[in-house]
C-alpha positions in Angstrom: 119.5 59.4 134.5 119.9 55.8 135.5 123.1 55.0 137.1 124.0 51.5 136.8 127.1 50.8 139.9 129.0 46.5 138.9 131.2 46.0 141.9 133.7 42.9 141.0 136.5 41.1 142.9 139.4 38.5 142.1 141.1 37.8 139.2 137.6 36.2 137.5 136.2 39.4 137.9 133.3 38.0 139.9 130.0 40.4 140.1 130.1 40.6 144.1 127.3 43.1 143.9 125.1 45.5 141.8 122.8 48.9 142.5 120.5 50.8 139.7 119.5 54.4 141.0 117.5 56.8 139.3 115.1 57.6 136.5 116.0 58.1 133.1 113.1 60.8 132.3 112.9 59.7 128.8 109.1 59.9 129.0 106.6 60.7 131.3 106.3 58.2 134.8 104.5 55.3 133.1 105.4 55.6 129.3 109.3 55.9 129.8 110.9 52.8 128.1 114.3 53.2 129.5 113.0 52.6 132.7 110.9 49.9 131.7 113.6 47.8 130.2 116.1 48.4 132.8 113.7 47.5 135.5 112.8 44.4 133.4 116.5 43.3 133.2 117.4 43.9 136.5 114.4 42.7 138.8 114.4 39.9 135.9 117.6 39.0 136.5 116.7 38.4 140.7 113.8 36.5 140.2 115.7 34.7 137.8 118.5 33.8 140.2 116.0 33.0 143.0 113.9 30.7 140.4 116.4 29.1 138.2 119.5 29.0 140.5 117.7 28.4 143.5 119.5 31.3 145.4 117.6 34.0 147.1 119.7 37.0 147.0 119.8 39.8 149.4 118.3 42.3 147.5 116.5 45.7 148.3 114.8 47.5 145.8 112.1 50.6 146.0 111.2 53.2 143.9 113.8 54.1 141.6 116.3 52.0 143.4 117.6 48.7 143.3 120.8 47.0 144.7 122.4 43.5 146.0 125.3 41.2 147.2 125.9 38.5 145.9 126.9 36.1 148.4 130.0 33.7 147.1 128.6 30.7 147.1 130.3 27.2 148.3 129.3 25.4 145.4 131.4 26.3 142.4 129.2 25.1 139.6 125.6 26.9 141.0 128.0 29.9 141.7 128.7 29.9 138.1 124.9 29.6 137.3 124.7 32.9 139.3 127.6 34.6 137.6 126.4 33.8 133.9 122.6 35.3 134.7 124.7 38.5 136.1 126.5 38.6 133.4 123.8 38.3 131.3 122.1 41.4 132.9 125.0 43.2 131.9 124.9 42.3 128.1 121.3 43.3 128.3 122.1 46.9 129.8 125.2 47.1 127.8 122.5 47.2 125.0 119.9 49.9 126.1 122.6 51.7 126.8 123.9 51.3 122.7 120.5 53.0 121.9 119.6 55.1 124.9 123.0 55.8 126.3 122.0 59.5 127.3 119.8 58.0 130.1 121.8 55.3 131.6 125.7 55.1 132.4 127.0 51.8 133.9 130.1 52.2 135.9 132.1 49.2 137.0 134.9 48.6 139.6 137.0 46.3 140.9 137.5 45.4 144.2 
């Protein structure tokens, strides 16, 4: 299963940071499309930061495994730029989980 961890703070419920762990085993290593689409969501959703927004995250990712802070930023209106591409992400894994929901679980928390 892929487990999906939104860590959030303040009374905005800002995305301070994000990790995906795991495999979903829906098929075989190279033809599962649960993994697929998460990992184009999430590793999406970085580059998309880095490209559009301009902000290079601290992210780590390996096999299976990916996870980041997201740094408050000083600027209010880039910070927002950030925010709405994480949010984003989460509509988009919100919905794989609405058809595949038996091989990925998204947990959030607030800080």
């Amino acid at each position: 299963m892929i487990n999906v961890s939104i860590v959030r703070s303040g009374e905005q419920g800002r995305v301070v940071s994000f990790a995906v762990k795991g495999h979903a085993k829906y098929a075989k290593p190279g033809k599962d499309i649960v993994c697929a689409g998460v990992s184009a969501v999430t590793v999406g959703t970085v580059n998309a930061i880095e490209t559009l927004a301009g902000v290079q995250l601290p992210a780590q990712m390996q096999n299976g495994w990916l996870s980041s802070d997201i740094p408050e930023l000083p600027d209010n209106e880039l910070d927002g730029k950030v925010q709405l591409l994480l949010e984003s992400m989460l509509v988009m894994l919100d919905t794989i989980v609405q058809s595949y929901g038996k091989y990925i679980a998204i947990r959030e928390e607030k800080l």
